[in-house]
TIMI-266657 format. One record per residue (C-alpha): residue number from 0; residue in three letters; x, y, z. Coordinates in Angstrom, 2 decimals. Example, Ala and Ser with C-alpha at 12.3 -4.5 7.8 and 13.67 -1.06 7.14 Angstrom:
// residues 2
<rec pos="0" code="Ala" x="12.30" y="-4.50" z="7.80"/>
<rec pos="1" code="Ser" x="13.67" y="-1.06" z="7.14"/>
This chain:
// residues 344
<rec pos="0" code="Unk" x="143.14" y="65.65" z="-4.01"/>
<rec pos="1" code="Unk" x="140.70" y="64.26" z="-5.96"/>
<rec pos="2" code="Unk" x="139.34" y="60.70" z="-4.15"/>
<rec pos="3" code="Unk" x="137.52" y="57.79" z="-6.05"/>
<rec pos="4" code="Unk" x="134.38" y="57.00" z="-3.92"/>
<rec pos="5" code="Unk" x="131.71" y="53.41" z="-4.55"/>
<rec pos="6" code="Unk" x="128.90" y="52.62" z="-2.93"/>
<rec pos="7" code="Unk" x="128.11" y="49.10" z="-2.29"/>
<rec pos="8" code="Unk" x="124.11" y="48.45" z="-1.69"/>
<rec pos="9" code="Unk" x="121.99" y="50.40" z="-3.62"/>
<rec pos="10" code="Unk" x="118.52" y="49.93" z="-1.41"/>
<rec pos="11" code="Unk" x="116.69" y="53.33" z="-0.28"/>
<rec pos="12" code="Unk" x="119.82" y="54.25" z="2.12"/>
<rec pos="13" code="Unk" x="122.69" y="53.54" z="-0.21"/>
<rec pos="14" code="Unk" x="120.69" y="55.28" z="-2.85"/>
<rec pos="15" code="Unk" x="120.50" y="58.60" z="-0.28"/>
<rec pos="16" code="Unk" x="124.27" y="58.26" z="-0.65"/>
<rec pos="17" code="Unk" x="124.12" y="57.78" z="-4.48"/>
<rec pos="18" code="Unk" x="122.42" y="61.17" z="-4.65"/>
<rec pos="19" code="Unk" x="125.02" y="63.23" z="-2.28"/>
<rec pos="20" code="Unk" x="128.22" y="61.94" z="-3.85"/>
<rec pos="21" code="Unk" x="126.68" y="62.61" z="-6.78"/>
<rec pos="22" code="Unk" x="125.97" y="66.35" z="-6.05"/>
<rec pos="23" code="Unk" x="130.01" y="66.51" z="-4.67"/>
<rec pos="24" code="Unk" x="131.07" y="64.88" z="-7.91"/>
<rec pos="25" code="Unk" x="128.81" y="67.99" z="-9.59"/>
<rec pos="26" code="Unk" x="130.79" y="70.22" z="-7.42"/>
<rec pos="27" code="Unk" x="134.44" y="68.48" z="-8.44"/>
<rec pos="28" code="Unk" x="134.81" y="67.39" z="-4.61"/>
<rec pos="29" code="Unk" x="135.36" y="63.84" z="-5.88"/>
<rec pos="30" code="Unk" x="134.41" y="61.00" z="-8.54"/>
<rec pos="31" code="Unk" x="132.07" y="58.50" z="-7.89"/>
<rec pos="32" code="Unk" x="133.41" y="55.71" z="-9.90"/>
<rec pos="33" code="Unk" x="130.44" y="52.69" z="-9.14"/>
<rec pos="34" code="Unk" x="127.46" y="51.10" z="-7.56"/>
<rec pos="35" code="Unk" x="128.01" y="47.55" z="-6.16"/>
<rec pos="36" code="Unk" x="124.32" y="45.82" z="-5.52"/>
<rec pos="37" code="Unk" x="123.08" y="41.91" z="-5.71"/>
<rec pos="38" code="Unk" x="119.38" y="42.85" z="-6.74"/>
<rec pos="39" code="Unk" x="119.03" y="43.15" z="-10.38"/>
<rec pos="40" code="Unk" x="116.27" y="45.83" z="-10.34"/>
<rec pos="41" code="Unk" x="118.43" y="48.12" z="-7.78"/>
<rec pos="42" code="Unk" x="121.20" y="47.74" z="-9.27"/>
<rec pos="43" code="Unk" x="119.72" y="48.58" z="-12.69"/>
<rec pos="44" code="Unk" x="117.95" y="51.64" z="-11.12"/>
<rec pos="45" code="Unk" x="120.66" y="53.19" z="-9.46"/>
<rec pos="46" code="Unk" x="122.50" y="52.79" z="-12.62"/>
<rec pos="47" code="Unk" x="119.86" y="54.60" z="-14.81"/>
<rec pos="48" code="Unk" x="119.45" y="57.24" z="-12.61"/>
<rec pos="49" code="Unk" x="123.19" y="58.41" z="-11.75"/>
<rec pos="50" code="Unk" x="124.48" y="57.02" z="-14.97"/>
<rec pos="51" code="Unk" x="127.51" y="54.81" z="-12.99"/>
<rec pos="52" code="Unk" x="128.94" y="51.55" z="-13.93"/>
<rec pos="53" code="Unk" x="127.07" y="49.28" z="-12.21"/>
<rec pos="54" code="Unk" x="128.18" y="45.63" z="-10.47"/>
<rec pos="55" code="Unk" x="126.36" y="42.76" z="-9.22"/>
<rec pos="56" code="Unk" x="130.15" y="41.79" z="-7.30"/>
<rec pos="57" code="Unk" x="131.41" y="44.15" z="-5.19"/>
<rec pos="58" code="Unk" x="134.80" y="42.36" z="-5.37"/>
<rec pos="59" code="Unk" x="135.11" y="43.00" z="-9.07"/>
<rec pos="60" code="Unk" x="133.61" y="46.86" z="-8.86"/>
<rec pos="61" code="Unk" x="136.64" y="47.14" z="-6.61"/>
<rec pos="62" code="Unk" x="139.25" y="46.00" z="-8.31"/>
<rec pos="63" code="Unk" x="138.01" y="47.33" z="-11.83"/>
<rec pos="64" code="Unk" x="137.59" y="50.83" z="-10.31"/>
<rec pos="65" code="Unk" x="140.14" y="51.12" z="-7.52"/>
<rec pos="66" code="Unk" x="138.58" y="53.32" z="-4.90"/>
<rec pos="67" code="Unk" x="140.17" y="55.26" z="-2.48"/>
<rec pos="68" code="Unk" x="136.79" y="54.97" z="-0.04"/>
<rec pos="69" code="Unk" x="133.67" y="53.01" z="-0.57"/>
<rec pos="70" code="Unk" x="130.19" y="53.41" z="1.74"/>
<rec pos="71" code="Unk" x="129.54" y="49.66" z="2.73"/>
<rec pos="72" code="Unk" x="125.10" y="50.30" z="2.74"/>
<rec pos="73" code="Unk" x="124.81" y="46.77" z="2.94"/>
<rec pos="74" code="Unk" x="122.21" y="44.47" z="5.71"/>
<rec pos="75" code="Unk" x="123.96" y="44.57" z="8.84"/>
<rec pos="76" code="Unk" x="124.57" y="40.63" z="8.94"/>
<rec pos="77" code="Unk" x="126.77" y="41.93" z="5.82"/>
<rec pos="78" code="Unk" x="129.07" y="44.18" z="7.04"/>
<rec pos="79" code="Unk" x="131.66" y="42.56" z="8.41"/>
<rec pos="80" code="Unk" x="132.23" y="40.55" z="5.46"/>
<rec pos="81" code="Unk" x="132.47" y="43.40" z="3.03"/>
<rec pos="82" code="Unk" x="134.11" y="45.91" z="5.11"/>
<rec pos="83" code="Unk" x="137.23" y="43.08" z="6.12"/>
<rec pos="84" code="Unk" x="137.18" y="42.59" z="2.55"/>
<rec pos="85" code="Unk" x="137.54" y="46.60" z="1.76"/>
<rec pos="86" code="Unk" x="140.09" y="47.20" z="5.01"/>
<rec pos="87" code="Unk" x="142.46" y="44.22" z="3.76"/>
<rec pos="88" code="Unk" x="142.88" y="46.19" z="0.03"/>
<rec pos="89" code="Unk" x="144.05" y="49.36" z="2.09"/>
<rec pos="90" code="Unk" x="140.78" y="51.35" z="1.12"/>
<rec pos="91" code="Unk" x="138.72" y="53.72" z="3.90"/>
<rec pos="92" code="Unk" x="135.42" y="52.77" z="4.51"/>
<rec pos="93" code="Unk" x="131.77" y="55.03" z="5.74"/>
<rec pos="94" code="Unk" x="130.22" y="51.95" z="7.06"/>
<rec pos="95" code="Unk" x="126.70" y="52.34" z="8.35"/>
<rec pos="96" code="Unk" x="125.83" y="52.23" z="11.43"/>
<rec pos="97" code="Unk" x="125.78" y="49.57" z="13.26"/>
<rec pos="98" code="Unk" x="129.50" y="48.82" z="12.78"/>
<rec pos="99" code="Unk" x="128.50" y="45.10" z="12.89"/>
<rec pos="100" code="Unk" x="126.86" y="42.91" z="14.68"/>
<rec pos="101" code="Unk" x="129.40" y="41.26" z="17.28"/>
<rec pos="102" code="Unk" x="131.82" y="43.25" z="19.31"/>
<rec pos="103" code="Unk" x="135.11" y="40.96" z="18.27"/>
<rec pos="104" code="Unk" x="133.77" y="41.54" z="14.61"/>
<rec pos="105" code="Unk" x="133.79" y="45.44" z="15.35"/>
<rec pos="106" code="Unk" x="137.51" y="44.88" z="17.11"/>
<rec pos="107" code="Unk" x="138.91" y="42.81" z="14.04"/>
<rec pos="108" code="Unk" x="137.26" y="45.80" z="11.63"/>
<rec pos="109" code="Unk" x="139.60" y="48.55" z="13.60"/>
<rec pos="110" code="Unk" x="142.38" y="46.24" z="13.94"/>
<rec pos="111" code="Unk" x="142.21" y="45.70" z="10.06"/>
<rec pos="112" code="Unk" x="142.17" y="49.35" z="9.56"/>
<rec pos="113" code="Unk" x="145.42" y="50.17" z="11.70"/>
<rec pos="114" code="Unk" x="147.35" y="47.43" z="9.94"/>
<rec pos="115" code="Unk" x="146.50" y="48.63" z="6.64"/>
<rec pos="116" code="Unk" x="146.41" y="52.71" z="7.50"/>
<rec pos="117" code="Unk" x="143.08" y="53.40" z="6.32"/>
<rec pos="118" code="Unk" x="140.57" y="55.20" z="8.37"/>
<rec pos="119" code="Unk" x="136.91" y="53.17" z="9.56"/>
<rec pos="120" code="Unk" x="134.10" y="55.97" z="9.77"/>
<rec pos="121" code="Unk" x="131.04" y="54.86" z="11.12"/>
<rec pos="122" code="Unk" x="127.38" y="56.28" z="10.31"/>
<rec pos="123" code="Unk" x="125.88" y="57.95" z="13.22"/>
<rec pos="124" code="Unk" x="124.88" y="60.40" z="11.48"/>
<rec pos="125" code="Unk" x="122.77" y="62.31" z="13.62"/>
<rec pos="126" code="Unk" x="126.39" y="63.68" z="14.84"/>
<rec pos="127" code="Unk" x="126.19" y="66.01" z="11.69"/>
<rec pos="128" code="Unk" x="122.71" y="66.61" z="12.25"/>
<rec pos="129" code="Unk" x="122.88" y="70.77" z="12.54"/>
<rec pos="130" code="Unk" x="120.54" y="70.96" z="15.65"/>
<rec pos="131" code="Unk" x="122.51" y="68.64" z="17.36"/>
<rec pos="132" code="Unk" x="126.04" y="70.32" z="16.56"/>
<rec pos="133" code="Unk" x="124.61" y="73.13" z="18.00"/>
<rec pos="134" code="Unk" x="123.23" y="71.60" z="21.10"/>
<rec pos="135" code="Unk" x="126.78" y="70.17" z="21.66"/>
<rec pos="136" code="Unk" x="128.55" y="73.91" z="21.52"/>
<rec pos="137" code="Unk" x="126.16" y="75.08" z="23.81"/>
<rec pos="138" code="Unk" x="126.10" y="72.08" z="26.09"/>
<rec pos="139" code="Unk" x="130.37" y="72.22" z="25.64"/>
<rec pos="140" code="Unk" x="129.95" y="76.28" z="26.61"/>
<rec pos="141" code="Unk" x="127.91" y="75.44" z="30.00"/>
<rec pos="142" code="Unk" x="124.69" y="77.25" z="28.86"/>
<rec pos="143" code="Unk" x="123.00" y="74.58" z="30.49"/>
<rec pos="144" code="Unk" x="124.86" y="74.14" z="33.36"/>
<rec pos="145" code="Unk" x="124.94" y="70.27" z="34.80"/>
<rec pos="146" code="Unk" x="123.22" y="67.82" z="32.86"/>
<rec pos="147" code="Unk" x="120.75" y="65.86" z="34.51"/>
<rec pos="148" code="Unk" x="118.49" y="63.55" z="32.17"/>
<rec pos="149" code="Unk" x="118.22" y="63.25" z="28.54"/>
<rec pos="150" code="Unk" x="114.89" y="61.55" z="26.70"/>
<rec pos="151" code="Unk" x="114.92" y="60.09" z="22.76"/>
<rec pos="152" code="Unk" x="111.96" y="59.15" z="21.58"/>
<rec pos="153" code="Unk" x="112.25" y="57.67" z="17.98"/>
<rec pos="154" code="Unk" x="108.83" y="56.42" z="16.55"/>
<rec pos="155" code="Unk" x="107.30" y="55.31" z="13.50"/>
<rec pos="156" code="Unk" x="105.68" y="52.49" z="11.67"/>
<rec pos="157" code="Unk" x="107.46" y="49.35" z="10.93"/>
<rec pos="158" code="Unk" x="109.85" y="48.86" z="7.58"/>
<rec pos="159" code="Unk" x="109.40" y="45.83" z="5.99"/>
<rec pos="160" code="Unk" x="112.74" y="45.64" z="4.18"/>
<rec pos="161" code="Unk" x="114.66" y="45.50" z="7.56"/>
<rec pos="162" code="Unk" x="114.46" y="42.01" z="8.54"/>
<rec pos="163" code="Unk" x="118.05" y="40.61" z="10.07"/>
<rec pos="164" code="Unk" x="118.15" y="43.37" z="12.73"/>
<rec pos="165" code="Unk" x="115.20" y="44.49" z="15.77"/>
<rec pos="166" code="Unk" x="114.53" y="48.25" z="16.72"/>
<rec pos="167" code="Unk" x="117.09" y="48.22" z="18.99"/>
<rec pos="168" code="Unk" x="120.36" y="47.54" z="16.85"/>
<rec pos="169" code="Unk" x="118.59" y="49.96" z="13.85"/>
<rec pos="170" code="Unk" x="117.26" y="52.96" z="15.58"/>
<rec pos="171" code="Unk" x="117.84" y="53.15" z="19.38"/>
<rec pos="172" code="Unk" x="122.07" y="53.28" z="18.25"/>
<rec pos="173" code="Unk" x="120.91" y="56.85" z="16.45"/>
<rec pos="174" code="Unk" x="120.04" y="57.92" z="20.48"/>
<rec pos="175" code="Unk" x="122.73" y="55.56" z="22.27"/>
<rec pos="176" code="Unk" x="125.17" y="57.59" z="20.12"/>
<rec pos="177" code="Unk" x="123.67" y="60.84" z="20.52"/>
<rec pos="178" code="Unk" x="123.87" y="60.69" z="24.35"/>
<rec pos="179" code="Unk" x="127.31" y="59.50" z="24.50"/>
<rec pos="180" code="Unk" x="128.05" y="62.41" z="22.23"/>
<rec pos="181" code="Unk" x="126.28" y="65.15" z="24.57"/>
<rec pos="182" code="Unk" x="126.80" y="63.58" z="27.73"/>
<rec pos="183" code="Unk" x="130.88" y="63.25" z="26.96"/>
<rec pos="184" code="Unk" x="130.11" y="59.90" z="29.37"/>
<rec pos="185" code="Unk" x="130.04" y="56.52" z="28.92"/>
<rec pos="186" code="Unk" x="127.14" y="54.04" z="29.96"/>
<rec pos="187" code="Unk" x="128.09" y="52.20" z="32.90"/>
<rec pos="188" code="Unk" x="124.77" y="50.07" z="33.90"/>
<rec pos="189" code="Unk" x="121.47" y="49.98" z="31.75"/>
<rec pos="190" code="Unk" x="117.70" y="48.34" z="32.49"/>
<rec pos="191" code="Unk" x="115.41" y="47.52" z="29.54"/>
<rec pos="192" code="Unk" x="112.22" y="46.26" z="28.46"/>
<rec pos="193" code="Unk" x="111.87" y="44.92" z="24.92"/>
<rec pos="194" code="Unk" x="108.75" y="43.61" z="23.11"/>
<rec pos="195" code="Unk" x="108.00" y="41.54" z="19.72"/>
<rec pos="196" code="Unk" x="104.22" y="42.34" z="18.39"/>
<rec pos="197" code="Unk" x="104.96" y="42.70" z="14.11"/>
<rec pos="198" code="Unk" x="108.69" y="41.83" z="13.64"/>
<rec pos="199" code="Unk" x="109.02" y="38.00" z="12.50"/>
<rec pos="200" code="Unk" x="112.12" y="37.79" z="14.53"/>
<rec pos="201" code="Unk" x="113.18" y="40.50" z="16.53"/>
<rec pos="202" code="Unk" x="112.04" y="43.08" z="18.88"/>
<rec pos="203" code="Unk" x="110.14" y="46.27" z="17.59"/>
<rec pos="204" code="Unk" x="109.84" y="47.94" z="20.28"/>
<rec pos="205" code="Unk" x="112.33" y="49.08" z="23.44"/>
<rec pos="206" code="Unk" x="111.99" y="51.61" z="26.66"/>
<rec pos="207" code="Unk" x="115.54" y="51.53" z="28.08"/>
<rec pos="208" code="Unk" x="117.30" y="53.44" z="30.54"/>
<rec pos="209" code="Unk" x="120.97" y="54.55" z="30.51"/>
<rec pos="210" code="Unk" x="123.10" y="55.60" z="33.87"/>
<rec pos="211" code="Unk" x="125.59" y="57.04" z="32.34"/>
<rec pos="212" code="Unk" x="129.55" y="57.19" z="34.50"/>
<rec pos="213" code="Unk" x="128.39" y="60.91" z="35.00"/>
<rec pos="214" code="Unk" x="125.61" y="60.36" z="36.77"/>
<rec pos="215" code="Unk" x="123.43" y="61.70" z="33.82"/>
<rec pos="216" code="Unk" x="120.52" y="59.55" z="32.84"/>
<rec pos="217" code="Unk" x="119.70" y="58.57" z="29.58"/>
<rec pos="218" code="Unk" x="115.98" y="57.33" z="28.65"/>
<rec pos="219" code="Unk" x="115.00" y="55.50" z="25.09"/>
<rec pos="220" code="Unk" x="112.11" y="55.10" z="23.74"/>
<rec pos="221" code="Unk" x="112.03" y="53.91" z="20.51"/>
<rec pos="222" code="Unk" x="110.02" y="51.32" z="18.61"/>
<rec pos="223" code="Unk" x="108.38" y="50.49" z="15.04"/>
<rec pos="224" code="Unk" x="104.73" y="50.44" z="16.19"/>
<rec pos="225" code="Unk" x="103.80" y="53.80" z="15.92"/>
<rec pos="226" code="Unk" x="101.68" y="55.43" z="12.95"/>
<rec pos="227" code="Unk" x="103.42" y="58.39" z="12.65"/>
<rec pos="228" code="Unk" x="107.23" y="59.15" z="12.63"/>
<rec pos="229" code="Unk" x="109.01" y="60.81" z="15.57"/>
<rec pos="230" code="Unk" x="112.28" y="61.84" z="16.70"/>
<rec pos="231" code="Unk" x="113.11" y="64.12" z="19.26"/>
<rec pos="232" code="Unk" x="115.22" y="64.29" z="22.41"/>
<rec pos="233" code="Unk" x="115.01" y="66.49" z="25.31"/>
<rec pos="234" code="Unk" x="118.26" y="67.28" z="27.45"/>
<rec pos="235" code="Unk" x="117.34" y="69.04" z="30.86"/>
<rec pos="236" code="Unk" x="119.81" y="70.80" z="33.05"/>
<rec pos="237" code="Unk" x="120.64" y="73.07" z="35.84"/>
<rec pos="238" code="Unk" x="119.10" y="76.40" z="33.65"/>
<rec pos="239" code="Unk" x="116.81" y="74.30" z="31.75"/>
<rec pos="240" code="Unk" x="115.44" y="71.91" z="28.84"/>
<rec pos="241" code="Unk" x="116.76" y="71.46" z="25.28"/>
<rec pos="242" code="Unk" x="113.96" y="69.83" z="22.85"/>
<rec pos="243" code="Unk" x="115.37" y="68.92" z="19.66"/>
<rec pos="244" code="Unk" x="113.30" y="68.18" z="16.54"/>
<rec pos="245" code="Unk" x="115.65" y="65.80" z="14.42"/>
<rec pos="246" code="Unk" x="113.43" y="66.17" z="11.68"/>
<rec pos="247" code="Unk" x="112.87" y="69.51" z="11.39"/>
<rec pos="248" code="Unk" x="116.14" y="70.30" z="12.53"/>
<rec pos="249" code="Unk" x="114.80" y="73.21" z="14.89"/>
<rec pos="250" code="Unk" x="116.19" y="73.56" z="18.93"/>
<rec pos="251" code="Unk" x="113.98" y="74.84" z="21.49"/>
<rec pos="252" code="Unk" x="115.35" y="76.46" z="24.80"/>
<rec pos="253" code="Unk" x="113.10" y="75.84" z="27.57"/>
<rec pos="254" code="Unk" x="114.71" y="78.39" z="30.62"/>
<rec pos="255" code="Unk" x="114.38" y="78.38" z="34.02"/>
<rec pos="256" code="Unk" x="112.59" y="81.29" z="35.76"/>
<rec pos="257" code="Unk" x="115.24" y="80.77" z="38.70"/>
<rec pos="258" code="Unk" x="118.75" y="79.59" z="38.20"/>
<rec pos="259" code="Unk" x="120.63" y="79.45" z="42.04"/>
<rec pos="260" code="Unk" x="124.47" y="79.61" z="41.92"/>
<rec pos="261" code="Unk" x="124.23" y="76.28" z="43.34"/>
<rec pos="262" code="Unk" x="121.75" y="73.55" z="42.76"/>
<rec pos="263" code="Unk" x="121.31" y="72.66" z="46.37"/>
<rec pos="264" code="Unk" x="120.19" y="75.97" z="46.96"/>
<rec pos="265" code="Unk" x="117.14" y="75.19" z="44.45"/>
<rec pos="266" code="Unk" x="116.05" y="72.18" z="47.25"/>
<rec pos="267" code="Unk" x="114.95" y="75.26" z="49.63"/>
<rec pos="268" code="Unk" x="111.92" y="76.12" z="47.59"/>
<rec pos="269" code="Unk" x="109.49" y="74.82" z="45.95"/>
<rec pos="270" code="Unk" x="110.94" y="74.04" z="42.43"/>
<rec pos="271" code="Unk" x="112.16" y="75.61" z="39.22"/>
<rec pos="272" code="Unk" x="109.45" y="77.81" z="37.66"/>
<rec pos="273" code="Unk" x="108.71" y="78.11" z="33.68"/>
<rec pos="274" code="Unk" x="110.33" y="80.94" z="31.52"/>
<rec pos="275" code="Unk" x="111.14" y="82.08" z="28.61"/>
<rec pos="276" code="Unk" x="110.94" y="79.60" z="25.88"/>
<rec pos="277" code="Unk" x="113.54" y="80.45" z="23.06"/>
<rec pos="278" code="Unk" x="113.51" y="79.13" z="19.45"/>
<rec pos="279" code="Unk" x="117.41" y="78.57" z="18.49"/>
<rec pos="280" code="Unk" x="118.66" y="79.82" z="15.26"/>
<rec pos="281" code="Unk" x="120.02" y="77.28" z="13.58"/>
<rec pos="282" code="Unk" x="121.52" y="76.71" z="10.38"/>
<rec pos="283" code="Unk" x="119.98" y="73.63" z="8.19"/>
<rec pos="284" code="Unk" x="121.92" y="71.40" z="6.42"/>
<rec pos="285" code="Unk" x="121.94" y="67.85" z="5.03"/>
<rec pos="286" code="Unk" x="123.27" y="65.30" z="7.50"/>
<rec pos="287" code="Unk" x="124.67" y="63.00" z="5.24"/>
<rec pos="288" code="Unk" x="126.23" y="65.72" z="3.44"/>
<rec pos="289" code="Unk" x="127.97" y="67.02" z="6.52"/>
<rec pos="290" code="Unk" x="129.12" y="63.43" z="7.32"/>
<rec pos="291" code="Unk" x="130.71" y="62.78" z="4.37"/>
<rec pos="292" code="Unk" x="132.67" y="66.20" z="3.76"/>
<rec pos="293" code="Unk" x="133.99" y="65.04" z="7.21"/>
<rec pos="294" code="Unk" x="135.23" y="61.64" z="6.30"/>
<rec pos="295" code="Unk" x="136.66" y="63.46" z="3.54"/>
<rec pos="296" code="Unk" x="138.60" y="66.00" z="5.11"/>
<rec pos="297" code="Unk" x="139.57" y="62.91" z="7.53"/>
<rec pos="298" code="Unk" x="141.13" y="61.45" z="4.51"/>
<rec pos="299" code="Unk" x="142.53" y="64.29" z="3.33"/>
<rec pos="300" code="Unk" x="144.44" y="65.68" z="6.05"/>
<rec pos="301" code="Unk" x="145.50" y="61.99" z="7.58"/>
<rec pos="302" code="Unk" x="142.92" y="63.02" z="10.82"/>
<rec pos="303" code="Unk" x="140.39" y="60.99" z="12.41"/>
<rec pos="304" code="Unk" x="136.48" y="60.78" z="11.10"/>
<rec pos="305" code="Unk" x="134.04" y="62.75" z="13.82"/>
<rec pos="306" code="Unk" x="132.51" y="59.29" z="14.45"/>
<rec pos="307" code="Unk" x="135.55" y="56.53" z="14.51"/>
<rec pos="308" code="Unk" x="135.18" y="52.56" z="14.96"/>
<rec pos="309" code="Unk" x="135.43" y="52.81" z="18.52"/>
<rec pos="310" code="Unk" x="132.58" y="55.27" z="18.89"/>
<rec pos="311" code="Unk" x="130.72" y="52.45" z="16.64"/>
<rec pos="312" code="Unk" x="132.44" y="49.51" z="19.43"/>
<rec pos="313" code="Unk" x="130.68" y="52.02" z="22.31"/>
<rec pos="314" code="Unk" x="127.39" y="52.39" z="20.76"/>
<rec pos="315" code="Unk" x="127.46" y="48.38" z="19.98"/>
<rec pos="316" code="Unk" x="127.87" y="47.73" z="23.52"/>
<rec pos="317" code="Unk" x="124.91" y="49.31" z="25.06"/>
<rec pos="318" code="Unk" x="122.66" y="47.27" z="22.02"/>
<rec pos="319" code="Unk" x="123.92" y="44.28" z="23.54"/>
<rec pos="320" code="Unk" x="123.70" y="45.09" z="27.19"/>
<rec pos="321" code="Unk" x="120.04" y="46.23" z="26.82"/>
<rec pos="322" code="Unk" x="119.35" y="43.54" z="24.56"/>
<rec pos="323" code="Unk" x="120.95" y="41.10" z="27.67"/>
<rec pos="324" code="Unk" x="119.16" y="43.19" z="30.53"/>
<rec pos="325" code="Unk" x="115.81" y="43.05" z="28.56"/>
<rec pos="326" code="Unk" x="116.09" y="38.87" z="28.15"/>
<rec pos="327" code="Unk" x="117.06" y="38.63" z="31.62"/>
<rec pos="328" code="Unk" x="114.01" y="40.61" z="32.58"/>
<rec pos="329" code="Unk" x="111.66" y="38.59" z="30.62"/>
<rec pos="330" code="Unk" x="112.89" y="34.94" z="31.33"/>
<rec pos="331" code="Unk" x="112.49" y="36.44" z="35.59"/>
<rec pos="332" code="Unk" x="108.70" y="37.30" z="34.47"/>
<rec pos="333" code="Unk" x="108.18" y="34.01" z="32.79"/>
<rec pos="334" code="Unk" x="109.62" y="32.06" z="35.82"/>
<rec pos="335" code="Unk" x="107.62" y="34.44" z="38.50"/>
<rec pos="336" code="Unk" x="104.36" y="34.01" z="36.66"/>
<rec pos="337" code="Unk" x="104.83" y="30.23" z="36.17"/>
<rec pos="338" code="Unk" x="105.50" y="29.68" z="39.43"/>
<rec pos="339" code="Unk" x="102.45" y="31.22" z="40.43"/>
<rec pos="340" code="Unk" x="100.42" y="29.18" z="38.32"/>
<rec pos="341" code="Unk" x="102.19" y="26.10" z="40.76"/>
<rec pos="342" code="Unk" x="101.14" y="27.80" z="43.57"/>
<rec pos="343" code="Unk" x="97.29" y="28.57" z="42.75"/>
């Protein structure tokens, strides 16, 4: 089976997604049949360079081209609207992440999809990111033993085209995600502290902290202030640390010297010591690559995507509840310090 794939948004993600569908359509995997974008100059671009039929109206790329799934790259304000428009015409959709900006829009996305049965994928794609598909096996095979804390930090300087979203809906769903994923846990409280310093309307900056139903905590810190890009997360355990290099794609195994058969029995001395640090074989691959020969298969063999609309919902949730905890926080600090400018 042969499936008809369009991208709609042809900025610097949707053309990432431009250039892997076109190396599958190389490989007779599928046919990419068009580009959907509102800016002229993108839209001529992406045309140019992949030599597709290119639309300024998604609706009429759609029905001139009949697609059997279509990557919705579009601003996030956006998504709903395009991907209720895709869902009602019974196509599958790779929406970005986030799934949308409201929860109920997220619900009447899935709710779409079941009455018209197509399949929502969502684009966390640091799921198909090799270094953390291996963490997960060896996490899944207790080679760690109990979790006890993970740490993301995702850093970097500010990008000007993202404007309708802050830090926190943009990057720190990546981590949010990735925890979830590795925990196998859902968030059940959160605290956060959220700043605004270069963003004209949202925060760029966010140190968060996720308790997790596990008992596993989660720490974020992730903002748009930084002159030099950086994403890594550490997962520490009973027999030790993970330290994963999302960029690089390279694992780290940081052991402990002494690994009791119970972790009480650890509280009797003085602490773990430091052993043998272990670099992981692992084998590098293209994220976005990986995701989408997933959604394929998904579609091919009537399964579910690796990352579904209600992993998108979970990941949503946790925005807004930090984004909530953090406003809370800051109108408490605003009333505190007013009050005492009252009393002096």
């Amino acid at each position: 089976m042969q499936l008809k794939i369009a991208v709609i948004g042809a900025g610097s993600m949707g053309l990432n997604h431009l250039r892997v569908l076109n190396d599958l359509t190389s490989e007779g995997k599928i046919k990419l049949v068009g580009v959907a974008e509102m800016q002229e100059s993108a839209l001529q671009y992406a045309m140019r360079r992949f030599g597709l039929e290119g639309y300024a109206d998604y609706r009429e790329m759609v029905e001139k081209t009949q697609p059997d799934l279509v990557a919705v790259v579009v601003p996030t304000h956006l998504h709903f609207e395009v991907a209720s428009y895709l869902l009602s015409r019974g196509i599958h959709i790779l929406i970005e992440k986030p799934i949308t900006s409201t929860v109920d829009d997220a619900r009447a996305l899935i709710a779409l999809a079941q009455s018209n049965n197509v399949k929502i994928a969502v684009g966390h794609i640091e799921r198909f990111n090799p270094a953390i598909m291996q963490v997960r096996e060896r996490l899944r095979a207790g080679e760690l033993g109990k979790i006890f804390h993970m740490h993301a930090r995702r850093l970097g300087p500010f990008p000007p085209r993202i404007r309708d979203v802050g830090v926190t809906l943009d990057l720190a769903t990546h981590d949010i995600d990735i925890m979830r994923y590795l925990a196998d846990a859902e968030v059940e409280r959160v605290h956060a502290e959220m700043q605004r310093y270069i963003h004209s309307s949202h925060e760029d900056l966010v140190l968060g902290i996720l308790h997790f139903n596990n008992n596993v905590i989660g720490m974020l810190d992730v903002n748009w202030l930084t002159p030099t890009k950086v994403r890594d997360l550490s997962i520490t355990g009973e027999k030790g640390m993970y330290l994963v290099n999302y960029l690089t794609q390279d694992v780290y195994f940081y052991e402990n010297d002494y690994m009791p058969t119970n972790w009480d029995a650890l509280r009797s001395i003085s602490g773990v010591s430091e052993g043998t640090m272990t670099r992981l074989k692992v084998r590098k691959a293209e994220p976005l690559r990986l995701e989408y020969e997933d959604v394929i298969a998904a579609i091919c063999n009537d399964t579910m995507p690796t990352v579904t609309g209600e992993d998108g919902i979970a990941a949503l949730k946790v925005v807004l509840q930090l984004t909530a905890v953090a406003q809370q926080n800051a109108a408490k600090s605003q009333t505190a310090f007013r009050s005492m400018e009252v009393e002096g």
